[in-house]
C-alpha positions as CSV (number, residue, x, y, z in Angstrom):
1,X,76.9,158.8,128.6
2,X,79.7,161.3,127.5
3,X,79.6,164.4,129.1
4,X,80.3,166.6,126.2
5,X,77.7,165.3,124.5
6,X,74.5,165.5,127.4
7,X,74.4,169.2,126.5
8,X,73.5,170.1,123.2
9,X,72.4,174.0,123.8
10,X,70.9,176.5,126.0
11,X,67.6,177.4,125.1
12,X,67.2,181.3,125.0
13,X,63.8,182.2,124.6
14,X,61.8,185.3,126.3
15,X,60.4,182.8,128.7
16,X,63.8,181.3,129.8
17,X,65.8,184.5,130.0
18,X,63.1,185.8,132.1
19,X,63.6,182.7,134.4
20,X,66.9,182.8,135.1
21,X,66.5,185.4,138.0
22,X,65.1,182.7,139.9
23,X,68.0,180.4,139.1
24,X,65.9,178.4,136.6
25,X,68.2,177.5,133.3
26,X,67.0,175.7,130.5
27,X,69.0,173.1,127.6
28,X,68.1,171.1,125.2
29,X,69.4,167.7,125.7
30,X,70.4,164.5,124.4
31,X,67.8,162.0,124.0
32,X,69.1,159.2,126.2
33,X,70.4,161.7,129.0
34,X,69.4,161.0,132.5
35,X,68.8,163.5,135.2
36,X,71.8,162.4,137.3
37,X,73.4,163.3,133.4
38,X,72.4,166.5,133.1
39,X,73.5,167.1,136.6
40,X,76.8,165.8,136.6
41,X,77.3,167.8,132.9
42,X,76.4,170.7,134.8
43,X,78.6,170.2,138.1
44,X,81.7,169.4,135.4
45,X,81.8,171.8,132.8
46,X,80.1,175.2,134.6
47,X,80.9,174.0,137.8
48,X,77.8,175.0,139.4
49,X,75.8,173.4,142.8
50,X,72.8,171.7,141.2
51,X,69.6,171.8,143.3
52,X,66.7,170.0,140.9
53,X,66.1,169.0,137.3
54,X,63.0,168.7,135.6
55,X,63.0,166.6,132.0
56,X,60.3,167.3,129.3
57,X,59.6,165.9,126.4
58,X,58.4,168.5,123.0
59,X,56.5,166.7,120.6
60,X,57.2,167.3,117.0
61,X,54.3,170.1,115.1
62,X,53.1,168.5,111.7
63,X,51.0,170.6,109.1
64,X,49.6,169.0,106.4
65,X,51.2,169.2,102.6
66,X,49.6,167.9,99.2
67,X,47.8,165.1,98.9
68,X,47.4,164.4,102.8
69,X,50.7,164.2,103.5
70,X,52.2,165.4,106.8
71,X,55.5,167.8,106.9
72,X,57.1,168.1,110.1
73,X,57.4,171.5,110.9
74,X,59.4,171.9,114.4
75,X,61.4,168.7,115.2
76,X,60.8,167.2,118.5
77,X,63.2,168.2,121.5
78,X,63.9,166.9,124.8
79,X,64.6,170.0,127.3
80,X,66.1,169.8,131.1
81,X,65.0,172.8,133.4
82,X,67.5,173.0,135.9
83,X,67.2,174.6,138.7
84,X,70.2,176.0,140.8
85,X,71.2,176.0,144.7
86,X,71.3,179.5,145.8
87,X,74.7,181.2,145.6
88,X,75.5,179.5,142.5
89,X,75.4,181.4,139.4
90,X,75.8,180.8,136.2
91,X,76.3,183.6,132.5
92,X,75.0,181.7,129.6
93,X,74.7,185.2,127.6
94,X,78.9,185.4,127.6
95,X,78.8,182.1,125.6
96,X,76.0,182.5,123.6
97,X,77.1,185.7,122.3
98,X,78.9,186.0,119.0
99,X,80.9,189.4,117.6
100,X,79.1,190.2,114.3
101,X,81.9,191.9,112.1
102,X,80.7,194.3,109.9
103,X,81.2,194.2,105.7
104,X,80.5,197.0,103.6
105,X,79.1,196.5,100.3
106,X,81.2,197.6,97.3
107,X,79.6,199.9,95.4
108,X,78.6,199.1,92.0
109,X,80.2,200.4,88.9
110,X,77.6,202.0,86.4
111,X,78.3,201.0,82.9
112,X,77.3,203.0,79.9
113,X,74.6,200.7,79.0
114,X,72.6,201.1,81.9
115,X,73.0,204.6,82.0
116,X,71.2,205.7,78.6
């Protein structure tokens, strides 16, 4: 598998932030990647000592519609917790960030019409 394309994103929840202290990172991965993948995606493009990764599967969350029909309301993931040897770190927050630029609205012209 391509290693580019084992990674898809870091997940950045409240409960994977929170883990990263003990040098547990989560990702969402590809479907058909392997933990020897995800590893060797890790080793490669962060360059960080791998120590153990752990694979789960998220099942998708239905609700029901009209008629008894089922709309899928979260999409299924698979996610690899991975945990690091210690002394390696990695910042997931420096490439997850993005500068918001700021726009100011023009302000709208009042026209004589909408004044009376």
């Amino acid at each position: 598998m391509n290693i580019a394309q084992t990674l898809i994103r870091p997940v950045m929840t409240e409960k994977s932030v929170g883990q990263e202290a003990i040098n547990k990172f989560t990702f969402v991965v590809h479907d058909d990647a392997t933990k020897i993948d995800v590893k060797n995606a890790l080793m490669s493009l962060y360059g960080v000592e791998v120590e153990k990764v752990n694979i789960l599967h998220t099942l998708p969350k239905y609700r029901m519609g009209k008629g008894k029909n089922l709309l899928e309301k979260r999409q299924g993931l698979r996610r690899a917790i991975v945990t690091l040897k210690e002394g390696s770190k990695l910042d997931l927050t420096r490439e997850v960030r993005t500068e918001k630029k700021e726009t100011s609205k023009p302000a709208k012209a009042k026209t004589a019409a909408a004044t009376k």
